[in-house]
C-alpha positions as a Markdown table, in Angstrom:
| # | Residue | x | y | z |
|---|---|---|---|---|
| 1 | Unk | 107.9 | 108.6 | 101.3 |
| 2 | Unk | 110.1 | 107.4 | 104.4 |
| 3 | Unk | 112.4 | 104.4 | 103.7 |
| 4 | Unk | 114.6 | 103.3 | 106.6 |
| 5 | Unk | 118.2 | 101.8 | 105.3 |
| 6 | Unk | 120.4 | 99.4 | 107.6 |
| 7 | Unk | 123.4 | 99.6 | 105.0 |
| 8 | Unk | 126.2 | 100.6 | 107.4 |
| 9 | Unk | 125.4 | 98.0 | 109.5 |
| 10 | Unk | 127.6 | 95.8 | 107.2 |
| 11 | Unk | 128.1 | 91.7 | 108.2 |
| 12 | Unk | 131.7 | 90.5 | 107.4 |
| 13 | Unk | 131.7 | 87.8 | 105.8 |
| 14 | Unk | 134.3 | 85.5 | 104.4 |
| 15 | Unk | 136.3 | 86.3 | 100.5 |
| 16 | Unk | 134.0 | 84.8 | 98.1 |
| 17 | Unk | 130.5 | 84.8 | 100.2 |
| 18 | Unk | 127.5 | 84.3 | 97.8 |
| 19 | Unk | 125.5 | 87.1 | 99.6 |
| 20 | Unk | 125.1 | 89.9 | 97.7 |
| 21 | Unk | 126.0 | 92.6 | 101.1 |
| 22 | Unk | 127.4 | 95.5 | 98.7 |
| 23 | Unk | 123.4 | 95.9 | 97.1 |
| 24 | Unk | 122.4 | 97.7 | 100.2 |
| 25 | Unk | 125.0 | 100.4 | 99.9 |
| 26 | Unk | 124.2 | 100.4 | 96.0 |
| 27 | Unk | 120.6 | 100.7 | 96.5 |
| 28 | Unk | 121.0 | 103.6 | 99.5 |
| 29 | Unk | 122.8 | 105.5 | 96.7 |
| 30 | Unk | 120.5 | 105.6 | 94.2 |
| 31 | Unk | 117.7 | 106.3 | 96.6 |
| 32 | Unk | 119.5 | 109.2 | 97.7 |
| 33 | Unk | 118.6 | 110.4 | 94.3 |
| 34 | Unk | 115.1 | 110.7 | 94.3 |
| 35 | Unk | 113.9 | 114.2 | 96.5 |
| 36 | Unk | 110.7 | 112.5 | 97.4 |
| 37 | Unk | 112.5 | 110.0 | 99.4 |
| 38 | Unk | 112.9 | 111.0 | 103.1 |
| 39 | Unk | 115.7 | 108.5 | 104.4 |
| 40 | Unk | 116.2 | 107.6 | 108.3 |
| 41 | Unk | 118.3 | 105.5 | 110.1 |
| 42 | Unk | 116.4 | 102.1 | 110.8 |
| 43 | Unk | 115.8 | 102.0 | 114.5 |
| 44 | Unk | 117.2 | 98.5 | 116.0 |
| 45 | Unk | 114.5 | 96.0 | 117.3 |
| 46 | Unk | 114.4 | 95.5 | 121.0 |
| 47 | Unk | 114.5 | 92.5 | 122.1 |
| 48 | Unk | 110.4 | 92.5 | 123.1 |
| 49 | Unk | 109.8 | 93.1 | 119.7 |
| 50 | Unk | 112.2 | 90.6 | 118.4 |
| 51 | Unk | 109.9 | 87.7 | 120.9 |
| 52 | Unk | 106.8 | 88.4 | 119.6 |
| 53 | Unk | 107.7 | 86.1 | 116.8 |
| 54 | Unk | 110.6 | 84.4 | 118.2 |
| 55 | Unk | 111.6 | 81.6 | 121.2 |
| 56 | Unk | 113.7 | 83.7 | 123.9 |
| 57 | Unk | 115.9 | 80.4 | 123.9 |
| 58 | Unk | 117.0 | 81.2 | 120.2 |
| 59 | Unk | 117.5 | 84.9 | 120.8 |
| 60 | Unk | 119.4 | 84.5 | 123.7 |
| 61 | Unk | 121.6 | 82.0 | 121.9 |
| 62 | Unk | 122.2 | 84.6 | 118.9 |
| 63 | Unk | 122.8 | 87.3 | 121.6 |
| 64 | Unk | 125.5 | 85.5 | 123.3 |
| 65 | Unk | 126.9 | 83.7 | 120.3 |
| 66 | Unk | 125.6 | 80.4 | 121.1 |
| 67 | Unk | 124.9 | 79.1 | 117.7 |
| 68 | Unk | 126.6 | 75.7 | 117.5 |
| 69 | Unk | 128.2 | 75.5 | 113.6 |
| 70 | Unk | 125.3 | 73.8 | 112.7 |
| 71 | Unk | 123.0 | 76.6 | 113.4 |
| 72 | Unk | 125.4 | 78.6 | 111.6 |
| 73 | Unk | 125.5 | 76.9 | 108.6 |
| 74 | Unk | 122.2 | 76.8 | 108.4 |
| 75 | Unk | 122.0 | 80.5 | 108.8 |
| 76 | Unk | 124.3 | 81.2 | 106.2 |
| 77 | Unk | 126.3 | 83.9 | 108.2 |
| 78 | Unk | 129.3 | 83.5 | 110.8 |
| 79 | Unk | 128.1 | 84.8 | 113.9 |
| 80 | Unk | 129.6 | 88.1 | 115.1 |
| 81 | Unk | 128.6 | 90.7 | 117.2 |
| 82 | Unk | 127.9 | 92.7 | 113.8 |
| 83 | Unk | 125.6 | 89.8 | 112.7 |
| 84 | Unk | 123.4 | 90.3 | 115.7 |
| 85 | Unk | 123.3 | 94.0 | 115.5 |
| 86 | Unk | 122.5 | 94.0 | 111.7 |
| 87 | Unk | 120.2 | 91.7 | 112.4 |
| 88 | Unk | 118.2 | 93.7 | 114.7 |
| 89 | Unk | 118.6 | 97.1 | 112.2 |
| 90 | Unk | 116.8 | 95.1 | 109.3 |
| 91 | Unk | 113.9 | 93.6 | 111.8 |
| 92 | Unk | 114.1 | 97.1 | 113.5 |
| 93 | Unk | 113.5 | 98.8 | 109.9 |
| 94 | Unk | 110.7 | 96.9 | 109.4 |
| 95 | Unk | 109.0 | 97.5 | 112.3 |
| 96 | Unk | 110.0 | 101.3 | 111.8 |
| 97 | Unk | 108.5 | 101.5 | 108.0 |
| 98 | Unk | 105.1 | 99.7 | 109.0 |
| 99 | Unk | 104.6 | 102.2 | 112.1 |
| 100 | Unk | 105.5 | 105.1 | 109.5 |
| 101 | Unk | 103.2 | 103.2 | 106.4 |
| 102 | Unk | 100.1 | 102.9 | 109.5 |
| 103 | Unk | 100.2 | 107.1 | 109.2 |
| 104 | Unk | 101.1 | 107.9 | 106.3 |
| 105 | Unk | 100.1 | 105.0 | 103.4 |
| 106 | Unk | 103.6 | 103.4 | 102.1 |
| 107 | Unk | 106.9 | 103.3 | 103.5 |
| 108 | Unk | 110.2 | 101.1 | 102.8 |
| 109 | Unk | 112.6 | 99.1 | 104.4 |
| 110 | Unk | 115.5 | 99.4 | 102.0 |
| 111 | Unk | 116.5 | 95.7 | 103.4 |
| 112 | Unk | 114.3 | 93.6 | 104.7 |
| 113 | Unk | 112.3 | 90.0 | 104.1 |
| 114 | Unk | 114.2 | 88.1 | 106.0 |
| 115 | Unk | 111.4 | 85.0 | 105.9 |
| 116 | Unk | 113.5 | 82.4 | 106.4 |
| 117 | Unk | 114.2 | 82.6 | 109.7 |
| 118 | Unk | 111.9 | 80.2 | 111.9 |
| 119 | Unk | 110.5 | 80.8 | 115.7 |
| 120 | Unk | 113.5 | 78.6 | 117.4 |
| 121 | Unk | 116.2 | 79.2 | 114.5 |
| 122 | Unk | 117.9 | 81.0 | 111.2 |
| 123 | Unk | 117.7 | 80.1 | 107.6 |
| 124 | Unk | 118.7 | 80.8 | 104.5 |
| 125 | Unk | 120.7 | 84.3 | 105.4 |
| 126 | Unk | 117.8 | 85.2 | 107.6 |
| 127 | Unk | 118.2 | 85.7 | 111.2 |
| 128 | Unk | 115.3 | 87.1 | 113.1 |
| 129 | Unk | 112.1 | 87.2 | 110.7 |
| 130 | Unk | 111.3 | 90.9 | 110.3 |
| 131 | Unk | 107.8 | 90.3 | 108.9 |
| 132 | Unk | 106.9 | 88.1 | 111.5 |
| 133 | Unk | 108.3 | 90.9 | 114.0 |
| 134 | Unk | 106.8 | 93.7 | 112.5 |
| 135 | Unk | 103.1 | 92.5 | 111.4 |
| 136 | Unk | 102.9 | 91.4 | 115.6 |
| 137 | Unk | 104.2 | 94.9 | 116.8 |
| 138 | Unk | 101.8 | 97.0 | 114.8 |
| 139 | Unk | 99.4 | 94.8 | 116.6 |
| 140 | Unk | 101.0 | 94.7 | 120.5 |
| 141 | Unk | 102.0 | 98.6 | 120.2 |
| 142 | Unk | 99.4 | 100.6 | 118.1 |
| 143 | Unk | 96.3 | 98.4 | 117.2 |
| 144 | Unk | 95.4 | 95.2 | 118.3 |
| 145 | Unk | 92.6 | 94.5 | 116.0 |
| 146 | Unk | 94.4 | 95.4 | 112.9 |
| 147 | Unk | 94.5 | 92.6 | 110.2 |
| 148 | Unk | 97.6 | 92.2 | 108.7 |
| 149 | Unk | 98.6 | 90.6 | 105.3 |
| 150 | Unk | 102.1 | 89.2 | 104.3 |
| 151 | Unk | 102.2 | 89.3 | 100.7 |
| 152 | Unk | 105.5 | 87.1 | 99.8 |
| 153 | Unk | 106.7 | 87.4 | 96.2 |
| 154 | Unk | 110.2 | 86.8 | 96.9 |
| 155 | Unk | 110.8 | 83.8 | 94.5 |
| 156 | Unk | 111.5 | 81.5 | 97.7 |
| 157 | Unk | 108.4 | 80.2 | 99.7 |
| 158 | Unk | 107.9 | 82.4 | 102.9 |
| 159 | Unk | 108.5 | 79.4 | 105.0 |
| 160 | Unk | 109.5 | 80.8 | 108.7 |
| 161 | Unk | 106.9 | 83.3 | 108.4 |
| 162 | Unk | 104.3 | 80.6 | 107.5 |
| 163 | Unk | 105.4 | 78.3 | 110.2 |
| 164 | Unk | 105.5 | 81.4 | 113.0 |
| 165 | Unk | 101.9 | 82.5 | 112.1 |
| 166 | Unk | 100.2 | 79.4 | 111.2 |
| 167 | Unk | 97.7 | 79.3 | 114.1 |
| 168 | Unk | 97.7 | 83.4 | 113.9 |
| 169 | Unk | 93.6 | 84.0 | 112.5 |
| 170 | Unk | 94.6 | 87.7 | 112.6 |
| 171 | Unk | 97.3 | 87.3 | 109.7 |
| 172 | Unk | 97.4 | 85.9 | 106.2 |
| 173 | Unk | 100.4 | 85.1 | 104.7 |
| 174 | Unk | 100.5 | 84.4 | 101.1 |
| 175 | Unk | 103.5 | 83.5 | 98.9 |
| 176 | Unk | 104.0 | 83.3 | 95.4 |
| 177 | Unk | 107.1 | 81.2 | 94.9 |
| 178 | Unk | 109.2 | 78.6 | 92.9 |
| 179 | Unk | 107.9 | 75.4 | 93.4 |
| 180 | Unk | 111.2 | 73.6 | 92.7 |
| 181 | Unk | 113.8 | 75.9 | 94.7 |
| 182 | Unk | 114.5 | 76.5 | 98.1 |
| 183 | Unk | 113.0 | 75.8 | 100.4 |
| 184 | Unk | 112.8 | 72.3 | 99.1 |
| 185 | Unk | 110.5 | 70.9 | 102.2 |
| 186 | Unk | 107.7 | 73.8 | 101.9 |
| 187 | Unk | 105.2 | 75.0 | 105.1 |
| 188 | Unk | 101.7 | 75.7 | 104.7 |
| 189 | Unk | 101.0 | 79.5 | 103.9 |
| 190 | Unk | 97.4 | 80.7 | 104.4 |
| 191 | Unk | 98.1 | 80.6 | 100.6 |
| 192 | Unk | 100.3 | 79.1 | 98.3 |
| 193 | Unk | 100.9 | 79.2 | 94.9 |
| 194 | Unk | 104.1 | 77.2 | 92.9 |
| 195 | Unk | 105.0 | 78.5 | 90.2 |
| 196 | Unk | 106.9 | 76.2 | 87.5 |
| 197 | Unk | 111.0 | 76.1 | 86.9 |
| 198 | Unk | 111.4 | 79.8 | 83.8 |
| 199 | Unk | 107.7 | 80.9 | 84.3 |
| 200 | Unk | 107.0 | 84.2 | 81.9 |
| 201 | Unk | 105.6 | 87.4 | 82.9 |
| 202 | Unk | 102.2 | 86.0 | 81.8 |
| 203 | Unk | 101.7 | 83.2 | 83.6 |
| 204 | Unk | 103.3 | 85.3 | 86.5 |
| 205 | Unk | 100.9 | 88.3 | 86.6 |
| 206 | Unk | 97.8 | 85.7 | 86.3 |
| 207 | Unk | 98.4 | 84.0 | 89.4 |
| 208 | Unk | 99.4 | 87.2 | 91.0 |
| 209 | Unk | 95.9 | 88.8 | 89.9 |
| 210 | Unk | 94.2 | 85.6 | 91.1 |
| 211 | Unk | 95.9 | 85.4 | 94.9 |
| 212 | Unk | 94.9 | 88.7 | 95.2 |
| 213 | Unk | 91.4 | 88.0 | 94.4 |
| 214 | Unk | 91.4 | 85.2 | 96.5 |
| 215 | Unk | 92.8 | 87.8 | 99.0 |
| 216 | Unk | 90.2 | 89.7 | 99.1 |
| 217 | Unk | 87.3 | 87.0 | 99.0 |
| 218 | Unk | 89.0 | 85.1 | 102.2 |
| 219 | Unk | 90.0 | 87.7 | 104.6 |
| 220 | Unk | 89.3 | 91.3 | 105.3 |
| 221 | Unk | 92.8 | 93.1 | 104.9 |
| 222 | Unk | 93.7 | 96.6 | 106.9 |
| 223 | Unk | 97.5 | 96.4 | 106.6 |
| 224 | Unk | 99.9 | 94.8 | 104.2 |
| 225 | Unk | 103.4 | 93.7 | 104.5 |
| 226 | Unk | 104.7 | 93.8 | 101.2 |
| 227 | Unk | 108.0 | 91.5 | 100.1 |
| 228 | Unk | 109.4 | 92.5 | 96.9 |
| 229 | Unk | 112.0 | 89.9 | 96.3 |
| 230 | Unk | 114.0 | 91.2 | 93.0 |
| 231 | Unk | 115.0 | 87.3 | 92.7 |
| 232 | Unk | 112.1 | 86.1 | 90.2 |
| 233 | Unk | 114.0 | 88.4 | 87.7 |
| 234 | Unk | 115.4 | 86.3 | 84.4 |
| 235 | Unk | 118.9 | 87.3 | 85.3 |
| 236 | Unk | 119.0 | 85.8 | 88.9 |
| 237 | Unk | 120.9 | 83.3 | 89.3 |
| 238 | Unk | 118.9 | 81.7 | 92.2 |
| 239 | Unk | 115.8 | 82.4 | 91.1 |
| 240 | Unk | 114.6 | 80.0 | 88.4 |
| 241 | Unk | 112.1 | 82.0 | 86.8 |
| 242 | Unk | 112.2 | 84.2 | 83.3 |
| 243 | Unk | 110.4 | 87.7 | 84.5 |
| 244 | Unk | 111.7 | 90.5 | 82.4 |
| 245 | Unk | 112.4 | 94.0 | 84.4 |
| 246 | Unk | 108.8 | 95.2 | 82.9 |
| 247 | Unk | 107.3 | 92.3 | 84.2 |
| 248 | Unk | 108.9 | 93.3 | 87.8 |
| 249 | Unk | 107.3 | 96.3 | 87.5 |
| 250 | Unk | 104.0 | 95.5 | 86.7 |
| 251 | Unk | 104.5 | 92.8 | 89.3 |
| 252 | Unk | 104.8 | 95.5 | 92.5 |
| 253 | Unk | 102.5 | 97.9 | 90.6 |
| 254 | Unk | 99.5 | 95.6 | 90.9 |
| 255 | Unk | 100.5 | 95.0 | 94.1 |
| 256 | Unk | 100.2 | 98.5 | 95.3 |
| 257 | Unk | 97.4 | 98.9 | 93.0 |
| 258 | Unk | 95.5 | 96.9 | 95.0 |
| 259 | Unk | 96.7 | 98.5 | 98.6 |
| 260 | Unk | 95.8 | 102.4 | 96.8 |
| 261 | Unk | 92.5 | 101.2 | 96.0 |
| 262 | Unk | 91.4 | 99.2 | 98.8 |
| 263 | Unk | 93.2 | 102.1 | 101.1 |
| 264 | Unk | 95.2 | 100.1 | 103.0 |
| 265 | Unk | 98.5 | 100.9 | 104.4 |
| 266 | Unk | 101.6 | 99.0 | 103.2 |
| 267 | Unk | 105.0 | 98.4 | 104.3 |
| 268 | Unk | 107.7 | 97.6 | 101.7 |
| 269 | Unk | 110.8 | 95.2 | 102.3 |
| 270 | Unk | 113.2 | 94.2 | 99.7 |
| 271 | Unk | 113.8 | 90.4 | 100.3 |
| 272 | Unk | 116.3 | 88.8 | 98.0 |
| 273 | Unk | 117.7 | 89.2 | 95.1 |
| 274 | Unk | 121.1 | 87.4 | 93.9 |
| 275 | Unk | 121.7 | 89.0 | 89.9 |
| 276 | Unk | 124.4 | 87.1 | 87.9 |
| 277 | Unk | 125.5 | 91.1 | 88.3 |
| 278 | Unk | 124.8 | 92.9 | 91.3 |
| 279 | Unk | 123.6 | 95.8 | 89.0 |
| 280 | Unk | 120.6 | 94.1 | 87.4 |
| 281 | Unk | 119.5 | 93.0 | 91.3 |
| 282 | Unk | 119.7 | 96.6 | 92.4 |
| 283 | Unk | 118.4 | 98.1 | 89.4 |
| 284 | Unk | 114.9 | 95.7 | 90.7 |
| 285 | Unk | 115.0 | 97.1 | 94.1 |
| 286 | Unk | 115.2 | 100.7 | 92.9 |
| 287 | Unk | 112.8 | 100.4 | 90.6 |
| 288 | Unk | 110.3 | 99.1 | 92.9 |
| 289 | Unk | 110.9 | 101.8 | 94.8 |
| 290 | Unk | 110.5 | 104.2 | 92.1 |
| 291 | Unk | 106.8 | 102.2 | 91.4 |
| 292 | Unk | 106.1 | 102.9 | 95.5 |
| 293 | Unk | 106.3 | 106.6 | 95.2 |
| 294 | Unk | 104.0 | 106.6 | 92.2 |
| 295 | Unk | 100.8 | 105.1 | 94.3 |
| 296 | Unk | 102.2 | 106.9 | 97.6 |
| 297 | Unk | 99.8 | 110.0 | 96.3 |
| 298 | Unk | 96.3 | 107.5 | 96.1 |
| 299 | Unk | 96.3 | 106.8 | 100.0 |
């Protein structure tokens, strides 16, 4: 299995910045374990790709660093030339892993589900909106009838990607999330589901097993855009919910479950995660990882 990795690409950020930057580097390491991992240098987006889900007066305002401190703020991230360029690696790696997934079943962005980030403007530590990015590529560069699903389960509602593709017929976005944390004024996915405040592996996996139904009854899927946020996980301290690491796992294993046995394609990104210890958030990541290469034989 390819996975693309945009650690090196590091933002600087102020002493005492809650994002968790060092997991990438963490996660690349353990990675580097496994021999059935091919890693690659994620590709940086150009900036055609980075329009086909974005408003070339925001792009050319993060290019020249012409965020006001608002914009900034609401971003999450001073602006620096390093910001813009790991900003395009992440969107960039998406757009390489889906490419590589459309050949070859399942591939990984080692970063990745940056859904915050809106058509005009950043959110929530997200810049350009790789999903967004990535699902319309696959469709301008190699296929345009391919229909592409965006399934969401970082534990934070997909909002930008939900507000870019809204009128898109040709993409479904879905996102299982918490319905009382951020984003606290929600979009409309194609669907939703909000899940209550320390919600148990249970009641998790049921409305996982039933979106996925609903999936399949409403629209006819040849590509999926897998976000595996590792911030449901009882020990985030974001997060809200009560999954235990076994219920991570059998959280991305019915996910690709479903791709292996339906046959379609699917790109992995690794959306958030924010661990009261960095450890247990890449621990997540690399074990979802370790649950990819398992179904990567089925396609």
């Amino acid at each position: 299995m390819k996975a693309f990795y945009t650690d090196h690409f590091v933002l600087p950020l102020p002493s005492g910045h809650r994002f968790p930057m060092e997991k990438y580097s963490q996660l690349h390491d353990l990675v580097a374990t496994l021999p059935e991992v091919e890693l690659l240098e994620a590709p940086s987006a150009t900036d055609t790709q980075i329009l086909y889900a974005h408003d070339p007066a925001y792009l050319i305002k993060v290019l020249k660093g012409n965020l006001s401190p608002k914009e900034q703020r609401e971003i999450g991230f001073p602006w620096s030339e390093k910001m813009v360029e790991r900003s395009r690696r992440s969107s960039g790696a998406t757009v390489a892993a889906a490419k590589t997934a459309l050949n070859e079943g399942i591939a990984a962005n080692l970063a990745g589900g940056t859904h915050h980030a809106y058509r005009d403007q950043g959110s929530g530590f997200c810049v350009f909106n790789d999903s967004a990015i990535a699902a319309r590529a696959l469709q301008k560069e190699v296929h345009s009838k391919l229909q592409i699903a965006v399934i969401d389960l970082d534990v934070h509602q997909g909002n930008g990607t939900a507000s870019i593709l809204k009128n898109d017929a040709s993409i479904f976005t879905l996102s299982i999330h918490g319905q009382n944390n951020f984003p606290f004024t929600k979009e409309q996915s194609d669907l939703d589901v909000d899940l209550p405040d320390a919600c148990d592996d249970l009641t998790y996996l049921n409305a996982l097993e039933d979106s996925l139904h609903k999936l399949k009854a409403r629209f006819s899927v040849d590509f999926i855009m897998y976000l595996a946020g590792a911030d449901p996980h009882e020990h985030d301290r974001l997060g809200r919910l009560n999954l235990s690491k076994h219920g991570m796992q059998m959280r991305d294993e019915m996910v690709f479950q479903y791709a292996a046995e339906h046959q379609i394609p699917l790109a992995l990104s690794m959306a958030g995660g924010y661990g009261k210890s960095i450890e247990s958030t890449v621990d997540i990541h690399f074990q979802t990882i370790q649950s990819a290469l398992k179904y990567q034989l089925q396609y």
